[in-house]
N, C-alpha and C positions, 0 to 999 in steps of 0.2 A: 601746556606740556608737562609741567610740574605736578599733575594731576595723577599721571600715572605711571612717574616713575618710582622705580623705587632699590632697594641697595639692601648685601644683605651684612651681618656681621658674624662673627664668629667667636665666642667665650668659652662654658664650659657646655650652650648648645651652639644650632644653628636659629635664627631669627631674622625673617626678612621684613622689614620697612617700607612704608610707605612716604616717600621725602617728605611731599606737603604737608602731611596732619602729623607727622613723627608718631605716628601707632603701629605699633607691631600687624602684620598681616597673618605670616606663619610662625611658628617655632617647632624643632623637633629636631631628635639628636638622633640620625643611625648608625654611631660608633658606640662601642662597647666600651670606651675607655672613660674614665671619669676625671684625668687630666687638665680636658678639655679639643678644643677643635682650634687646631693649629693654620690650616691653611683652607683657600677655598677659591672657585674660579667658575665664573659663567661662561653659557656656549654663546656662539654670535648669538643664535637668535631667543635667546633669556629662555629656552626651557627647560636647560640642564645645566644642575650644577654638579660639580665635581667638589669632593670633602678628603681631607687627610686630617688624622689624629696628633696632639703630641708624642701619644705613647705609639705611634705607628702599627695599629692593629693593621690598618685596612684602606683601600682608597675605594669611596664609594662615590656610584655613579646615581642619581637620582632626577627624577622627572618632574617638575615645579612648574607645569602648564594649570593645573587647579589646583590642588592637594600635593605635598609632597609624597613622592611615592619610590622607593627605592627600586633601579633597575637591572642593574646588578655589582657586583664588588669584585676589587680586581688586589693584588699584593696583598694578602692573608699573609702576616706574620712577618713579613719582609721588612718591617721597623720604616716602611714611607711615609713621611711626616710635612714634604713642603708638595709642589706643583703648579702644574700650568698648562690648559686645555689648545691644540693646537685649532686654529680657526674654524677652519672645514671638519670638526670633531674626527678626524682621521686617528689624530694620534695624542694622547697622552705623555708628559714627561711629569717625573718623581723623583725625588730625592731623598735623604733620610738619614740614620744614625748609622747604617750599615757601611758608609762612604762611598755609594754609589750613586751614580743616576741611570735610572730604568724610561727607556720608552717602551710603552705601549701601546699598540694596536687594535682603537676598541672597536674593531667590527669583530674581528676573531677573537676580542677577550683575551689576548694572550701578551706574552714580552717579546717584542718586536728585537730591539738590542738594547744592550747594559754598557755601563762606563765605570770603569775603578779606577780611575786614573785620581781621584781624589785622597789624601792622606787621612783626611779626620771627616768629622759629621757634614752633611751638605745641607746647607741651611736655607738655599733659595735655590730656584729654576725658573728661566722666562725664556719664550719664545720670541724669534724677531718678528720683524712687522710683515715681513714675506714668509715664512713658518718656514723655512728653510732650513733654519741654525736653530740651536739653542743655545743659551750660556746656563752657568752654574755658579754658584757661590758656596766658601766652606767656613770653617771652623778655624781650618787651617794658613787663611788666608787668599788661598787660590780661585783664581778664576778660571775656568774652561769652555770655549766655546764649542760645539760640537754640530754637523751636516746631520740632519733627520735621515738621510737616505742612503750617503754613504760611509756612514760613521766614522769619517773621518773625523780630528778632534785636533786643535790647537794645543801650544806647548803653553802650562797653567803659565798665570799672569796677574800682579796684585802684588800689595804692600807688606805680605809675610805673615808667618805667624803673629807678630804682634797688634793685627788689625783686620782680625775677623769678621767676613763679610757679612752682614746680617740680611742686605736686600738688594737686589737688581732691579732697574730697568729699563728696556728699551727706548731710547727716542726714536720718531716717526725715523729719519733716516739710519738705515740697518749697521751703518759705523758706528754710529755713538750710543754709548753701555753707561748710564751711570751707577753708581753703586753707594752704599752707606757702611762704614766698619763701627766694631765695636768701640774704639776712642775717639767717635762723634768727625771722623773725616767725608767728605764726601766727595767724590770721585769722578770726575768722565773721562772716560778711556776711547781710544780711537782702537776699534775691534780690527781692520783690518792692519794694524801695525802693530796691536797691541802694547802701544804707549800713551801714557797719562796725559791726555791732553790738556786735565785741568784738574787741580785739588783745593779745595776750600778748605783748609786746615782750621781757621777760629770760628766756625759757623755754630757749632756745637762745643759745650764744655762736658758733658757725657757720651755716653754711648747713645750714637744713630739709630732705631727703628727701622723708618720707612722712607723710602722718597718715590714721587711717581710726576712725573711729567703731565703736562696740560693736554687735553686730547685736541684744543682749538688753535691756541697759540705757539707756535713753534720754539719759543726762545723760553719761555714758562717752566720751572720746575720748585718742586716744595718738597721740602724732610722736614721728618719731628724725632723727636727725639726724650728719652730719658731727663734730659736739663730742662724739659716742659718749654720749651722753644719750636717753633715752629718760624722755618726759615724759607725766604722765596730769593733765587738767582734767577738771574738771568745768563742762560748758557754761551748765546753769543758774545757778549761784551766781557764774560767771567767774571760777573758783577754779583757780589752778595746785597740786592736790591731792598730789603725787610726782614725785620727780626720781631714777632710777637710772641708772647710770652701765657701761658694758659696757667691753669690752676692745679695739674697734676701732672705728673711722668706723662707722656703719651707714647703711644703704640702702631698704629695705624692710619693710615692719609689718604683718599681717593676723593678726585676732581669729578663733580658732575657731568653726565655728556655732552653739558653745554659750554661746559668749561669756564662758569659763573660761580657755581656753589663750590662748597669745600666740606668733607664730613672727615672727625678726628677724631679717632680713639687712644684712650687712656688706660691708664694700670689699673685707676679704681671701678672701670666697668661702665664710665661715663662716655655720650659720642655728642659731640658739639656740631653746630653748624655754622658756619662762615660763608656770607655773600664778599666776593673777591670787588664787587662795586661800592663795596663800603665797609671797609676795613680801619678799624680793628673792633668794630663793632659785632656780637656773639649773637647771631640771629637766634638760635633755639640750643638746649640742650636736654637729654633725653638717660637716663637709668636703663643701660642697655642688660649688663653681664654683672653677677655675681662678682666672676673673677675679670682678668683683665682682658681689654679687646682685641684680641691676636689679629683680625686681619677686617678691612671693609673694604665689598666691593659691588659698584656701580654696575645696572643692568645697562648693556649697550645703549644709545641712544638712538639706533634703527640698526636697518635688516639687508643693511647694503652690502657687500661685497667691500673692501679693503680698499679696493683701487676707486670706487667711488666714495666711499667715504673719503677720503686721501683727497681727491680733487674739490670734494664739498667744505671740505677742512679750508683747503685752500682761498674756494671763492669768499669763505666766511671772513678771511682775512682782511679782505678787501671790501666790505661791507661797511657804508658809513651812519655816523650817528651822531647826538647832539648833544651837545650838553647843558648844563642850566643856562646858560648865557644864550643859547641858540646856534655857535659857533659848528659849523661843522670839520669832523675832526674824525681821521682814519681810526681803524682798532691801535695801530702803532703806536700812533701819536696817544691814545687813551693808556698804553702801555708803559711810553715814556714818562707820562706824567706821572703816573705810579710809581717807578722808579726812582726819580728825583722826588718829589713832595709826598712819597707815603701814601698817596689818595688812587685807592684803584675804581677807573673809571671807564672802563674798556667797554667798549659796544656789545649789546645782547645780541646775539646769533638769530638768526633768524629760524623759526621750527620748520621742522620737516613739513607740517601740515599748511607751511605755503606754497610751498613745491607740487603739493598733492591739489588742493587747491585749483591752483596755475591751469594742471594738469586737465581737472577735470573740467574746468569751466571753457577751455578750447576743444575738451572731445564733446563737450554738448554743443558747441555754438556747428562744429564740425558736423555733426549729426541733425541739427534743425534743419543747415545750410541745405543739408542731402534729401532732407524729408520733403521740405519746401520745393526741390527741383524736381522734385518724383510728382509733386502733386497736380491733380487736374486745375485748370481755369475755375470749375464749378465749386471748387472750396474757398475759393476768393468770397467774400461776402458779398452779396449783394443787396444793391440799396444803401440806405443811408446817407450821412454826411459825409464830408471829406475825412473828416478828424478819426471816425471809426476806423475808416479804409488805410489812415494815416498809421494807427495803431498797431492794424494788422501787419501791413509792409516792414516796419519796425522791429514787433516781434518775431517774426518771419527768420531774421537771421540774428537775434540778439540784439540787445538796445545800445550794446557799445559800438557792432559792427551796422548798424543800420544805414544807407546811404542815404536817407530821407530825412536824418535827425541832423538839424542845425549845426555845423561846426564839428562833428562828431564823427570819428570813424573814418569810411571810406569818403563820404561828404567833404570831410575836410585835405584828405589826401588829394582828391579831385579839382581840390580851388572853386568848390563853388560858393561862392560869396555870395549874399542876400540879394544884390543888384543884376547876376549876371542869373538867379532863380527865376527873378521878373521879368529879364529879359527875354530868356528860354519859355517862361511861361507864356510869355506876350506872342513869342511869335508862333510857339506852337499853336495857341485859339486862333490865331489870323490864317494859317494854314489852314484849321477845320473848318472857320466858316466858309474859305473859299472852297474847298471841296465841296463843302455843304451847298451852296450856290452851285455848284457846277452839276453837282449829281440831282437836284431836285427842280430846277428850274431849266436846264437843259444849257449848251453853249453859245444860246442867242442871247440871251440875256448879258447885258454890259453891269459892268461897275458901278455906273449912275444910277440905274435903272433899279438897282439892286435892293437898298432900303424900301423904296416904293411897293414893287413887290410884295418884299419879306411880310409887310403889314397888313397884306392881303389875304397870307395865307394863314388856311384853318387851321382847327387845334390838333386834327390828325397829323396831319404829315410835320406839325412842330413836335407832339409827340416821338414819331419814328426819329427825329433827328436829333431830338436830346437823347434818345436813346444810343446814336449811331457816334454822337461825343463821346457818351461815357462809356462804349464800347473801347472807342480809339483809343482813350486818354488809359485808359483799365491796360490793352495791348500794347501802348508805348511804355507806362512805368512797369510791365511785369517782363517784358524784354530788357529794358533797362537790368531790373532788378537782377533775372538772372545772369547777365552778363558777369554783373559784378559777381554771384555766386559762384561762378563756375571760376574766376579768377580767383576767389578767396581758396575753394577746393582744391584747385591745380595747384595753389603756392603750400596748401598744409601736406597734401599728399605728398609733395616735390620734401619739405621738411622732414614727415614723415620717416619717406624711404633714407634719406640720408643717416637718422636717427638707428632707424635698424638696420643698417648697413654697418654702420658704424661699432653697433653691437652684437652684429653676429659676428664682424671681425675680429673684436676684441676677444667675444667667448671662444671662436676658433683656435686662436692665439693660445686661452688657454689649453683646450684641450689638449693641441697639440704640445704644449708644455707637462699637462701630466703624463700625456704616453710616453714621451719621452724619460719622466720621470720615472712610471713605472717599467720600460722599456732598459733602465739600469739596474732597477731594480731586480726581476727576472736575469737579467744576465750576470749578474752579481749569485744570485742562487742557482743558477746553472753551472756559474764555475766551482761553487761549489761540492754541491754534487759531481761534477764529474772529478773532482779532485779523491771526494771521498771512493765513486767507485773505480777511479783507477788506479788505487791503492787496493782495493779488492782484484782485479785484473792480473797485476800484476802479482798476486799469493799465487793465485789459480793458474797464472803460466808456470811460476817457477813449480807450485803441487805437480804438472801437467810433467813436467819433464823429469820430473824424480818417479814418475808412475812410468812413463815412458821406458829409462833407464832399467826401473825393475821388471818390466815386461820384457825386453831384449835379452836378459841375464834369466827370466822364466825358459824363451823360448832356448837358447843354447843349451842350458839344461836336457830341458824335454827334448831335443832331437839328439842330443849323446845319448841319450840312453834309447 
């Protein structure tokens, strides 16, 4: 998996990374400021990034599927300097020296609504984990949280001027906001009371940078900071769990999507690597920036949807693993131990491409099953030994599902043990010979008489009858066989529909939540509009009646005279 992710950084260009070999992939700078590049944000599906400047020329939008290639630029001169792309790339938010925050609407290129409610520079902007809200951060110490839709907007919130916010960010659940100020405090706020539900006041002896939360483990977060410390809490227990110490000021902090690796940027332009399984040990470091690292950030670790990632998050949690000793031991438990003895040992996640995997090795076995039931009698091979014929049956529906294979599969759900094979086998031949007796010697023939017989007859009619077994025996196991196929088919099908069932409700759900969404939307601009022209209306009646007036005072005139 480590193969092909990769992360980018931001100094006085842009340069995207490749994690595992640490080489630069792209670099390329399309702001006009020489500053440097202040902020930067991926779309879900890694093939746009969004770019702000320090000197806030410009927020550019750019296409990063092969080549970087710019797509268009949105806030010309508008001094937007931070950001944060809304999931569904719907919408855009910005912030900047002007004291505003601007969304954006990049289908139509245009500003959707603005926020001034801020007093000084606005130094951060993040989006919740449902894109709903956003919050903001300033200069001035404030925080604001704001509805994408109905701009509605919370009364600011935060420890004052004297503890300027430098960075926000979301934990998975859409209450808790932590945040980082300038005299190194670090923050979590409950957004819907907007009270401090927890401050780390000695974690930092400088000014705070960065903090970003674990995309895996839900209790996980980390800031770095100016005092070259790099600090790991734990949010539930409001435990300050770890304190490592690096070689320069740093700037910068983002968790891998596996939520293993650690990359940090510094003042002097350096980005370090940290495996979170073996700590405090510096896997790699790497001569990123000239100047210092303003911001790194992680391409998503897939192309899911929020709400499945969220439940994948979840099952990850619950995923076991081992350690040197052999002991098996939850992610929690690999948690805790880090926590108390400093050793972080937490279970590696499992990649997507076991999922995918899973996936595809049940639509093949599903598709042989289907092939197999389609197919004539005459593809069966014919001749040979049993071991070929054995082979075939086998492969027929996959070697794990085989009913034929020892102990395996459907075989073994069925109970059939070695002794009760022989038994079925025993009585099934005693059944063929005696058919065989009955259809070739006729029903005078007795039981006794019967060997005597047999030994008499020629090599023709034993020919037709081994032929007439291994017709039977071919007819019994491929009735057998698809029995069990059609039972394996009925239970995937039956899985199947429940599966897409399950997710065309979910996708209905949403949809009807966007209509609805955009269903406020339009009425909200409706009332506006009619607000503006019945302000017009109303000119036009009172005009209407002052013309009126003078037409009555015309006509009195004209008929005295």
């Amino acid at each position: 998996m480590q193969g092909c992710i990769r992360f980018v950084t931001a100094g006085e260009d842009i340069k995207i990374w490749d994690y595992s070999s640490m080489t630069v992939v792209e670099q390329f700078n399309p702001h006009n400021s020489i500053s440097g590049i202040s902020s930067l944000c991926w779309s879900t599906y890694n093939d746009v990034l969004a770019s702000a400047a320090e000197s806030g020329d410009k927020i550019v939008i750019s296409s990063c599927k092969s080549k970087p290639l710019v797509l268009f630029e949105l806030g010309k001169g508008e001094k937007q300097t931070c950001l944060d792309l809304h999931s569904s790339c719907k919408f855009l938010v910005s912030g900047g020296l002007d004291n505003s925050v601007n969304v954006w609407a990049l289908k139509a290129r245009s500003l959707h609504s603005s926020l001034k409610a801020h007093k000084d520079e606005v130094t951060c902007v993040k989006f919740t984990e449902n894109d709903d809200y956003f919050a903001s951060g300033s200069m001035s110490g404030d925080i604001i949280v704001q509805s994408v839709y109905t701009n509605l907007s919370s009364a600011p919130f935060g420890h004052g001027g004297t503890q300027p916010i430098r960075h926000l960010q979301y934990k998975r659940k859409k209450h808790l906001l932590g945040s980082v100020s300038g005299c190194g405090t670090v923050t979590l706020w409950d957004v819907n009371t907007q009270d401090c539900s927890h401050t780390f006041e000695d974690a930092h002896k400088a000014s705070a940078a960065h903090i970003c939360f674990s995309p895996i483990h839900d209790h996980l977060l980390v800031s770095v900071g100016s005092d070259k410390r790099i600090c790991f809490y734990d949010t539930t227990k409001k435990d300050l769990l770890k304190i490592m110490n690096a070689e320069s000021p740093l700037t910068a902090v983002d968790f891998m999507p596996d939520g293993n690796g650690l990359t940090i940027g510094s003042i002097c332009g350096k980005i370090y690597q940290y495996d979170l399984r073996n700590l405090p040990c510096l896997i790699n470091t790497a001569v990123a920036h000239k100047s210092s690292v303003r911001s790194i950030q992680f391409q998503h670790g897939c192309t899911l949807g929020k709400a499945n990632r969220t439940s994948r998050r979840s099952s990850l949690n619950k995923r076991y693993s081992f350690d040197n000793s052999g002991k098996s031991q939850t992610a929690s438990a690999d948690y805790d131990s880090f926590a108390s003895a400093g050793d972080f040992t937490w279970c590696p996640p499992a990649k997507d491409s076991d999922t995918t995997n899973v996936n595809q090795e049940l639509t093949g076995v599903y598709n042989r099953a289907v092939l197999d039931i389609c197919a004539n009698e005459s593809d069966y091979p014919k001749g040979g030994d049993s071991k070929t014929k054995k082979e075939y049956w086998r492969n027929s529906l996959g070697d794990v599902f085989s009913p034929v294979r020892d102990g395996v599969g459907f075989a073994a759900s069925l109970d059939l043990t070695p002794s009760k094979e022989k038994a079925n086998t025993k009585r099934a031949n005693g059944n063929i010979k005696k058919e065989f007796l009955r259809c070739s010697l006729g029903d005078a023939v007795s039981p006794v008489t019967g060997p005597k017989i047999m030994n008499s007859v020629t090599a023709r009619p034993a020919n037709s009858v081994s032929k007439n077994i291994a017709d039977t025996i071919k007819r019994e196991r491929s009735t057998f066989l698809k029995s069990i196929q059609m039972n394996f088919i009925k239970d995937t099908i039956q899985e199947a529909t429940k599966v897409t069932r399950e997710a065309f409700h979910q996708d209905m759900f949403y949809l009807q939540e966007e209509m609805l969404k955009q269903f406020h939307m339009q009425l909200t601009d409706i009332h506006i509009l009619l607000e503006a022209y019945t302000a017009d209306v109303c000119s036009l009646l009172s005009e209407t009646e002052i013309l009126q007036k003078k037409n009555r005072k015309l006509r009195t005139i004209l008929f005295s005279i």
